[in-house]
C-alpha positions in Angstrom: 191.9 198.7 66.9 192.7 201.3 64.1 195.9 203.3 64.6 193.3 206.4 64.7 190.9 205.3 67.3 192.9 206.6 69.9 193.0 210.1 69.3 189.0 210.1 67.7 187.0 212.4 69.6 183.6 211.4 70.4 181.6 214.2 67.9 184.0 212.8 65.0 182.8 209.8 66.1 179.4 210.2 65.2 179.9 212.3 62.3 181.5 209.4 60.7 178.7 206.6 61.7 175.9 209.6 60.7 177.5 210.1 57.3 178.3 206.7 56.5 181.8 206.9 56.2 184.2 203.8 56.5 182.0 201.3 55.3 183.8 198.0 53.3 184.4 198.1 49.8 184.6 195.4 47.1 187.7 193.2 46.7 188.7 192.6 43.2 190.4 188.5 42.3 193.6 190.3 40.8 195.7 192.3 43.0 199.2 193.8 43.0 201.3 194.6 45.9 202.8 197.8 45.7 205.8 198.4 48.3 206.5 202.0 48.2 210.0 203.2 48.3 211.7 200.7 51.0 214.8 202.6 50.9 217.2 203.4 53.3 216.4 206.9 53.2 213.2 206.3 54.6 213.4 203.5 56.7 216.4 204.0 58.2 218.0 202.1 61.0 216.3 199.7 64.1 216.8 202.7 66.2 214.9 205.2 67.6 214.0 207.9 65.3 216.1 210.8 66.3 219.2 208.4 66.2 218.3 207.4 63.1 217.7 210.2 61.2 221.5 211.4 62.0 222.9 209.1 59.1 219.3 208.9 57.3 217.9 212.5 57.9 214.8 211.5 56.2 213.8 207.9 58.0 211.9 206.7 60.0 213.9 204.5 62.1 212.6 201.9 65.0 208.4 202.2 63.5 209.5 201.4 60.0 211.2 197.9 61.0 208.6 196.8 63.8 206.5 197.2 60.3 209.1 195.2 58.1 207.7 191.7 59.3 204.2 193.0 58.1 206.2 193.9 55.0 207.4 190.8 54.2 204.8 188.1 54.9 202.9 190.4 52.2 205.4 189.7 49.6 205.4 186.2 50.6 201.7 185.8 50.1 201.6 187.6 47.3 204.9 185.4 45.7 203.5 182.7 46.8 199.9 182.9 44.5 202.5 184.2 41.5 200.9 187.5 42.2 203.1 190.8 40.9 205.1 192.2 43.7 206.4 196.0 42.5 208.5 198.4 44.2 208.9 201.7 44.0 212.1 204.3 44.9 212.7 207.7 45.4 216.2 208.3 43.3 215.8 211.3 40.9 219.1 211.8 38.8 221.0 214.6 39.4 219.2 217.1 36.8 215.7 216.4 37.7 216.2 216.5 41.8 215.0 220.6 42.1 212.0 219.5 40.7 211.2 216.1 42.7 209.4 215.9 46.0 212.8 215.3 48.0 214.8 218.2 46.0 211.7 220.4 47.5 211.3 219.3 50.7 214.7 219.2 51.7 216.5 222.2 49.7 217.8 223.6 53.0 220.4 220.8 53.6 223.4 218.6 51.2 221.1 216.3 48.9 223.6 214.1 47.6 222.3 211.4 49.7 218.6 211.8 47.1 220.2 211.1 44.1 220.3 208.1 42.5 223.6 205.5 43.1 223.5 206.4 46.8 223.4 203.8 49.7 220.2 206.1 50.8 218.1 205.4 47.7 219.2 201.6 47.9 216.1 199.2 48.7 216.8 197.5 52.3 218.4 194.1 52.6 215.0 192.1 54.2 212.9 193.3 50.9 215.3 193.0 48.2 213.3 192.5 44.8 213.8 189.3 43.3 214.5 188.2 39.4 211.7 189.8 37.6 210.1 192.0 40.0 209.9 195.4 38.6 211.5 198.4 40.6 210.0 201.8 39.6 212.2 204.9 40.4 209.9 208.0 40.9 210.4 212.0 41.2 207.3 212.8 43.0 204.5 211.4 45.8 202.5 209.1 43.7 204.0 205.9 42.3 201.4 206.9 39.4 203.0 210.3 38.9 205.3 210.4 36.0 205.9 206.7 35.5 204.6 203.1 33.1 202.8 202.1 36.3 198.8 202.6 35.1 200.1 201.1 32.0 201.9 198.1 33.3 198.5 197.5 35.8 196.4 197.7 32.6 198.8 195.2 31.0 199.2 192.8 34.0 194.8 192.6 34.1 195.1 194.0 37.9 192.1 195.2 39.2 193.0 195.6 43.0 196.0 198.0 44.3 197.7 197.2 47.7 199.9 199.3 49.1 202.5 199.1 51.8 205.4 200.8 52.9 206.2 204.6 53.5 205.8 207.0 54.4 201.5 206.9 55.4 201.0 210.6 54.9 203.3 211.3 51.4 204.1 208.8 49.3 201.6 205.5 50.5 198.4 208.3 50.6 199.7 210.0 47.5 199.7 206.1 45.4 196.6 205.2 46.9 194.4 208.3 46.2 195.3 207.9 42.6 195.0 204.6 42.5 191.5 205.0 43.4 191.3 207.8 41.4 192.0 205.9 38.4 189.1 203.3 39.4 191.0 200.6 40.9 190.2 198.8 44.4 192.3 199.8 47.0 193.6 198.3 50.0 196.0 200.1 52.3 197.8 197.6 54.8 197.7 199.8 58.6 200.7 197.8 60.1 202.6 197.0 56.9 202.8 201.4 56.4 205.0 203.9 58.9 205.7 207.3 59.1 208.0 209.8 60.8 205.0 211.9 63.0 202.8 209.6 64.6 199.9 211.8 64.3 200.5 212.1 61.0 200.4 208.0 60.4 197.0 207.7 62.5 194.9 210.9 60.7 196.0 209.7 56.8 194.8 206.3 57.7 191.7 207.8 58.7 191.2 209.8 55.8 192.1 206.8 53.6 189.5 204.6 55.8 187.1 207.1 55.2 187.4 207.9 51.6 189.7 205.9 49.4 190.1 202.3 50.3 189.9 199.3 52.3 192.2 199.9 55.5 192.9 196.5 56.8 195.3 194.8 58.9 198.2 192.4 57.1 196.7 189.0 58.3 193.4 189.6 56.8 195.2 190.8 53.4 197.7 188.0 53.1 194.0 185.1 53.9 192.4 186.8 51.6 195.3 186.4 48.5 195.7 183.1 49.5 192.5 182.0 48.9 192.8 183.7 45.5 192.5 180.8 42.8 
């Protein structure tokens, strides 16, 4: 069951099934994994939320690591086939943090934690990057927004864009919108994302289901890039 199907009423419902929405869209044969700023700002500690967010006031806490397994069985598959694994980070320097999505959001409280060099903007121990994999720091929601990304896609012949990782409503739907934007397949993986506000989580995987990629669940991802040639 989709994270959303809970809180569906029955008239939304049927507007989706009269209007078509939802239905399956093509795979491509050359994906990239995209894992969207695993940081300790946002993921926090395995602890409840509101514990968490004392040392990490932006995390997410206990949600984001009952979604770290998820996490890393997708970089396995996708290491596995010799498939690029990328990673993105929220670490503006200094100068540029007024202007970056964190600077913005969170102007009303000490934002040393934001900038880059900080234990916050470090990625977590369970998904370190390995030799090679490319780690792309980012001032703003999409990992398309200001950096080489389309460019290194175009390079790399990828056709498919999954993304994983947080947080669902900001940064994951921000990536994934352009991405499809920008005419590539898209898969969002529903228990390999988190975000602070459940509601938030369950409505931007609807909207995403609905009008921007493939929603599906991490086993189905990972059988489908292993039986990639």
């Amino acid at each position: 069951m989709h994270p959303w199907e809970s809180v569906l009423g029955e008239l939304d419902r049927q507007v989706i099934a009269a209007a078509g929405y939802g239905k399956e869209r093509p795979l491509g044969t050359a994906p990239v994994l995209l894992v969207i700023d695993p940081q300790y700002n946002y993921v926090g500690e395995d602890l409840p939320i509101l514990e968490s967010i004392r040392r990490y006031p932006t995390s997410v806490g206990h949600a984001a690591y009952e979604a770290l397994p998820n996490l890393q069985a997708l970089v396995r598959a996708f290491r596995g086939r010799h498939r690029p694994v990328l990673f993105t980070t929220v670490a503006p320097k200094e100068a540029l943090l007024p202007f970056s999505i964190s600077g913005r959001v969170h102007a009303d409280r000490k934002q040393e934690t934001l900038v880059a060099g900080h234990k916050g903007t470090e990625i977590v121990e369970a998904l370190r990057p390995e030799p090679g994999e490319l780690v792309l720091d980012k001032a703003f929601a999409s990992a398309f927004l200001g950096t080489p990304l389309a460019t290194i896609l175009t390079l790399q012949h990828v056709d498919t864009v999954v993304v994983c990782g947080g947080t669902t409503s900001g940064c994951v739907r921000g990536t994934a919108v352009d991405a499809a934007g920008l005419g590539y397949h898209v898969v969002v993986v529903e228990d390999a994302v988190f975000d602070r506000i459940q509601l938030s989580h369950a409505a931007n995987l609807l909207d995403l289901w609905m009008k921007y990629a493939n929603v599906f669940p991490t086993e189905r991802v990972t059988d489908w890039v292993r039986s990639l040639p």
